[in-house]
C-alpha positions, 0 to 999 in steps of 0.5 A: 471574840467567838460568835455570840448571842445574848439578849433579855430572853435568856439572861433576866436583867434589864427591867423587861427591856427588850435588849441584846447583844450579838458578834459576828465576823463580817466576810466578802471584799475589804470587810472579810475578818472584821468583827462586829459586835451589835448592841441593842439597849431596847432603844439606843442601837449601835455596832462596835468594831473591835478590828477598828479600833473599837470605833463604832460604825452606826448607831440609831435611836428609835428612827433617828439613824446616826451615822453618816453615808460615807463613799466607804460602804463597809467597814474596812479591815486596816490590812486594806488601808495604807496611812500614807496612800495619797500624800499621807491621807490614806486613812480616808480609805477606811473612814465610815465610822459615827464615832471614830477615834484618832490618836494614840500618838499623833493625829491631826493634819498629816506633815513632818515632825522630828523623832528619835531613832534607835540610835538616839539620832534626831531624824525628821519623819512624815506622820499621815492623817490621824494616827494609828488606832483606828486601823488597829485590832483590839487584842482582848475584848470582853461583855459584861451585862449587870441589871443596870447596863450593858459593858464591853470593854476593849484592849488596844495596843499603839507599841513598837520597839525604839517607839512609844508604846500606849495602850488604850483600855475603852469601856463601852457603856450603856443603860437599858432603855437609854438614848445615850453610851458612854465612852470611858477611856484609859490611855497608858504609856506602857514604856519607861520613857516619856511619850507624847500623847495626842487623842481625837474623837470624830462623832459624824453624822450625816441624813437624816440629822444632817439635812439644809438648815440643821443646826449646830450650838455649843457655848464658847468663850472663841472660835475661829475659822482653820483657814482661808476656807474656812473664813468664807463660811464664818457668818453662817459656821453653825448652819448647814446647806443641803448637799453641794457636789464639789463643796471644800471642807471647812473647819473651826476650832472652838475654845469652849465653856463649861461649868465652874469645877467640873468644866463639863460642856457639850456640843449639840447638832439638830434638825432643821425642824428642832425634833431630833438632834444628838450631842456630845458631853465631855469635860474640858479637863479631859478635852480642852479643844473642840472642832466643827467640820463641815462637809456638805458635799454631795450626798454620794459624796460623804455628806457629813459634819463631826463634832470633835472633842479632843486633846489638842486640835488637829493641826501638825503634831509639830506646830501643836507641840509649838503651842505647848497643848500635846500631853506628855505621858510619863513612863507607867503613867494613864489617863482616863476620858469620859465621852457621852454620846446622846440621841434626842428625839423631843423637842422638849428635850431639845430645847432643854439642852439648847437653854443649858448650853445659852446658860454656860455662854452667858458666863462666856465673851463669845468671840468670833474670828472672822479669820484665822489666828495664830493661837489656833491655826499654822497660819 
């Protein structure tokens, strides 16, 4: 996309709110050729990376930064980062995004897995950490203002011959004056042949929402911890410590609840002083699965948590396809998502949210495991 420049001093839509929209192409060391489009709805703010995948690296809502300080200061161009670099977790070299997506094909921890080749031959191949996509170029990219909202919309390609072949076609949306986008996603298989589908969406954030007593909730009818790890935290999953040089990752995977017919659900991450927190809506349609990753580790060091809806959890593409949760698209078939990324800066709205999410875990059991099980994890 060539530079551009529009805002509601040229273009009169938007009811008087103060909105624009800008691109640029980022210049200087691993960013040189990443483009950047900015969005600015007149209160929610955020940059789009159509070389990234059309991940968004930052966002902020009035004074709430959302984000995280990510040890990867600038948004990387994907020629600089090499999947399998350090034992296949080389897509960390790349990994500062708010909202990352990780897929199309595979995603999840990196490990071997059986393809065929272009002889028909069955052949073990090692997948790396979380996919393609986000270390992928849109091909097509377009803006679209309307008196309600502002749209960008996206193309981006997962092809190779003797391979699967998805395309993911995004709209970006959002509303003048909103504290929330959506993320509406088609995912298509663009060859004759079936094709395994796997998608993720890592929403992270770190200070100043992520801070020592900061909150996580969500309803949930199970959770579980990843690993051994994990299971040292159980007690304490939806709390958050201040920044701890040396802290190891921790994980949990969520079998939510949503409502009756639409299966709509939501996860939501607030303050310690219950005036600012963010969430994320989806329906368990589009994605059964949800993680917590907890990472607070020094503040240099990529304090973090993601909230991450997804397809299936992000275990070994071989160990998910065991479980029977990888979607299998059918030559020319599509898929559509729905992600709502949402600011809060009142405690009114912060507490109307929490009484939405008690209502959807009083229909739910609310197991916790206090080890990890065999249904969710390669134990």
């Amino acid at each position: 996309m060539p530079s551009l420049a529009l805002d509601s001093k040229t273009i009169s839509v938007g009811k008087k709110t103060p909105w624009s929209v800008h691109s640029k192409t980022l210049r200087g060391g691993t960013q040189e050729g990443v483009e950047l489009v900015e969005i600015d709805n007149g209160k929610l703010s955020f940059a789009v990376l159509p070389t990234r995948g059309m991940g968004i690296w930052k966002g902020k809502c009035g004074e709430l930064e959302l984000g995280w300080n990510s040890p990867v200061k600038n948004p990387v161009h994907p020629t600089y980062v090499n999947a399998l670099d350090n034992g296949g977790i080389g897509w960390l070299r790349g990994f500062n995004e708010w909202i990352v997506r990780c897929g199309l094909s595979s995603m999840g921890a990196p490990g071997k897995d059986v393809i065929v080749d272009n002889n028909g031959n069955a052949l073990e191949a090692f997948l790396p950490l979380h996919g393609n996509i986000a270390n992928l170029p849109a091909h097509t990219l377009s803006i679209e203002i309307t008196e309600e909202e502002i749209i960008l919309r996206g193309t981006v390609d997962e092809t190779m011959m003797f391979g699967p072949a998805l395309r993911l076609e995004t709209e970006i949306r959002t509303s003048f004056g909103s504290s929330s986008l959506s993320i509406i996603d088609t995912v298509t298989n663009l060859g004759d042949n079936p094709t395994e589908h796997e998608l993720l969406y890592h929403v992270n954030y770190g200070a100043p929402l992520l801070e020592q007593d900061a909150k996580f909730s969500a309803p949930f009818k199970q959770l579980a911890p990843r690993d051994p790890r994990a299971a040292e935290g159980i007690d304490v999953y939806d709390h958050f410590d201040a920044p701890l040089p040396g802290f190891v990752e921790q994980a949990y995977f969520f079998e939510l609840a949503g409502k009756s017919g639409s299966k709509e659900t939501l996860a939501m991450l607030k303050n310690a002083a219950g005036d600012q927190a963010s969430l994320v809506r989806f329906s368990l349609k589009d994605f059964p699965c949800f993680t917590l990753w907890k990472n607070t580790a020094g503040q240099n060091d990529g304090y973090v948590t993601g909230l991450e809806p997804s397809t299936n959890y992000p275990n070994t593409r071989r160990f998910e396809r065991e479980k029977g949760r990888i979607i299998t698209l059918a030559g020319g078939e599509s898929r559509k998502t729905t992600l709502v990324v949402e600011a809060l800066d009142t405690k009114k709205a912060i507490k109307s949210v929490e009484a939405e999410i008690k209502a959807l875990q009083k229909g739910a059991k609310g197991k916790v495991h206090s080890e990890a099980i065999e249904r969710f994890s390669d134990i």
